[in-house]
C-alpha positions, 0 to 999 in steps of 0.5 A, a space after each residue: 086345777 083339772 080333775 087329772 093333775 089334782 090327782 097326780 099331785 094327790 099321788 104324789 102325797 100319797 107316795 111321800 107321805 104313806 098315806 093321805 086323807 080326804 078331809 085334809 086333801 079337800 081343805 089343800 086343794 079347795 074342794 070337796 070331799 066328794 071331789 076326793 072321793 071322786 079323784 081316789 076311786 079314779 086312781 083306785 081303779 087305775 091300780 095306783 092307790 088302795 082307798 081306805 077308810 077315810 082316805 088311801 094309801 099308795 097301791 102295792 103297800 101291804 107292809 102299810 102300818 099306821 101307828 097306834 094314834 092314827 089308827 085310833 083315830 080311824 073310825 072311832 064312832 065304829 069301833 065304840 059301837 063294836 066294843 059295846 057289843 062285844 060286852 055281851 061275849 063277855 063270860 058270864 052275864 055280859 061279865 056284870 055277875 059271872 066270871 071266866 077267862 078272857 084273852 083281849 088281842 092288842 088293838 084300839 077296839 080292844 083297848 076300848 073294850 077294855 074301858 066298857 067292862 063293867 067294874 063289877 065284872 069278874 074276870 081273869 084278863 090275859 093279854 099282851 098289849 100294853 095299852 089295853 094292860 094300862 086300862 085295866 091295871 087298876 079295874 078291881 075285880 079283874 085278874 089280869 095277866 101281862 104277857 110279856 116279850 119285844 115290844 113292837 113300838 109301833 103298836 105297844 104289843 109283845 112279841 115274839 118268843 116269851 109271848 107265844 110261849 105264854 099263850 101256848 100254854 092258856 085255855 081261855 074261854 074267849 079270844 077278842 081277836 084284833 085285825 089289819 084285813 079280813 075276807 073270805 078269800 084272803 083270810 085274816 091279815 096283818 102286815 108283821 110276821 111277827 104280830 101274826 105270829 103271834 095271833 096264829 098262837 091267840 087263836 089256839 088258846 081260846 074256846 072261842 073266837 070273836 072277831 073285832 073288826 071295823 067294815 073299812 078292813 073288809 077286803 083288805 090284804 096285808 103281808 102276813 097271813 094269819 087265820 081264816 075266817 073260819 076260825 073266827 066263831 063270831 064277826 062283830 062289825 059295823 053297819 058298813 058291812 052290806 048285808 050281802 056281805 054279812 050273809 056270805 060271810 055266815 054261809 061260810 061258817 061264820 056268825 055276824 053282828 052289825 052294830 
């Protein structure tokens, strides 16, 4: 098969299907990966698909949401990374003897997160994922709060009215806020108004804002616009932000970590 038929059948795949990925598109058409890689960023610049990490997704798709099982599943190495590091933002000495309130954000960093607090930490918890609820439920000495409201299937969070109500009326002292994309000039995005409603909310009611997000959201652009940069005190990423990045980032404001 030539270089352009495999990526119109690749385009195909990827319009019936969401999305496609490179492992999986190497295994069908008995190439590899960096032929893929090659066949993706062709159809990249010919505006026909956005890459994405570990694969792409068909061009003009910023409603694109995968669900909670497959996101987890991307850049898993990364966001483990990210949620060590996040352990020292916790309140207190890397939460291991003080005490303070934290508000975690659903998502799979998150929920990870959740499973490095050490289980001497001291913490009132408030949050409106139900996976990241589920991990801490029976951590002894934290005091967790469940937010409730509609949950969104797709990715186990409460929304809506109940919930914004509820952070309406916190003053934590640290957000771990969760994103679809994040740029300079595009801000912080996801693709449900509903979701970002709710993250406008989450921003308000935290002293502090720390930003947990992978290098493959860098650049992206989702549907629902719900912060700035700006907003976001502290960046902790991976090392696939380039360090140019990085340092255009923390000239507008915004400190950044690579883990």
């Amino acid at each position: 098969m030539y270089a352009p038929e495999r990526q119109q059948e690749i385009l195909r795949l990827a319009r019936e299907g969401g999305r496609v990925d490179v492992l999986s598109l190497a295994e069908e058409f008995q190439v590899t990966a960096e032929t893929v890689r090659r066949d993706l960023k062709a159809l990249d610049r010919a505006g026909l698909v956005r890459r994405v990490h570990g694969g792409a997704i068909p061009a003009g798709r910023l409603d694109f949401e995968p669900d909670l099982a497959e996101r987890d599943a991307v850049a898993a190495d990364e966001k483990q990374r990210i949620a060590r590091a996040a352990l020292a933002e916790l309140p207190g000495d890397g939460g291991a003897a003080g005490s303070g309130s934290v508000i975690l954000d659903a998502g799979t960093t998150a929920v990870r997160l959740a499973a490095e607090i050490p289980l001497e930490a001291e913490l009132t918890v408030v949050t409106h994922g139900l996976p990241v609820a589920a991990r801490l439920a029976d951590h002894p000495g934290l005091t967790l709060h469940l937010v409730g409201g509609r949950i969104r299937r797709r990715t186990r969070a409460a929304v809506d009215d109940w919930a914004l109500r509820a952070y309406r009326e916190l003053n934590a002292d640290v957000l771990f806020l969760a994103t679809n994309g994040f740029s300079l000039e595009g801000g912080l995005t996801t693709p449900d108004l509903a979701e970002a409603a709710v993250k406008r909310a989450l921003i308000t009611a935290a002293r502090r804002v720390v930003l947990l997000a992978d290098s493959a959201k860098f650049g992206q652009q989702h549907f629902a616009r719900f912060g700035e940069l700006s907003d976001v005190d502290l960046l902790i990423t991976d090392t696939g932000l380039s360090p140019d990045d990085a340092l255009a980032i923390e000239r507008a404001g915004t400190e950044v970590v690579r883990a």
